[in-house]
C-alpha positions, 0 to 999 in steps of 0.5 A, a space after each residue: 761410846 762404851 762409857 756413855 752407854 754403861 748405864 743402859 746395860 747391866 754391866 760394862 761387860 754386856 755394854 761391851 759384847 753389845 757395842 762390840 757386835 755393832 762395829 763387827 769386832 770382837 769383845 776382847 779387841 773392844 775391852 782392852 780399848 776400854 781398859 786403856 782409856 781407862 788407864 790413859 784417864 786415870 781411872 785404872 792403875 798402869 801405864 798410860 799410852 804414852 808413858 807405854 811409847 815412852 818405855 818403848 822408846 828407851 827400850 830401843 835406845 838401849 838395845 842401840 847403846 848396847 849394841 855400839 857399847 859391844 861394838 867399841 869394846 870389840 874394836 878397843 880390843 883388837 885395837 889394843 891388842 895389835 897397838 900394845 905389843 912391844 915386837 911391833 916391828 912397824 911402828 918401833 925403832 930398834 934400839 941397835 943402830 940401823 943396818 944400811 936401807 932398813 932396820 933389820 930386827 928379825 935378822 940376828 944369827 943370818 950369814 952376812 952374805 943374805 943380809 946385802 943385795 
């Protein structure tokens, strides 16, 4: 609408207070459209709107990836550290032979007598 009635007023900013003030909104709320749509028809330098919901979206998908990139390293890193280290009694096998039912590692230099059942 602005377009069309440009030409009856002196400038787009007078086109602009005037149709503004007919559909009870404010001049600025009516001039950014106007740019937009300016943009969107290539008449102004900027980004379109959807090349604007297009940023948007990577934008997100960004802050997602790097969320779960945070995620995975932290878990990599409590993972690796546990999984790693060489006095993990649980999971290696004692390189002395077995004593009886269980691998006693932490056992050397106890009395004998606590050792059996």
């Amino acid at each position: 609408m602005v377009f069309e009635h440009t030409p009856e007023y002196a400038s787009q900013w007078a086109a602009i207070t005037s149709i503004s003030t007919k559909f009870g909104m404010t001049a600025e709320t009516l001039r950014t459209w106007v740019r937009q749509a300016e943009r969107d028809a290539g008449l102004r330098e900027g980004l379109t709107t959807e090349e604007r919901e297009r940023l948007r979206e990577l934008e997100r998908e960004n802050r997602e990836l790097k969320r779960a990139n945070e995620i995975l390293k932290s878990a990599a890193a409590f993972f690796g550290s546990t999984a790693n280290r060489r006095d993990d009694r649980l999971h290696r096998r004692g390189e002395r032979a077995l004593r009886g039912r269980a691998d006693l590692q932490a056992s050397t230099g106890r009395p004998v007598y606590l050792l059996r059942r």
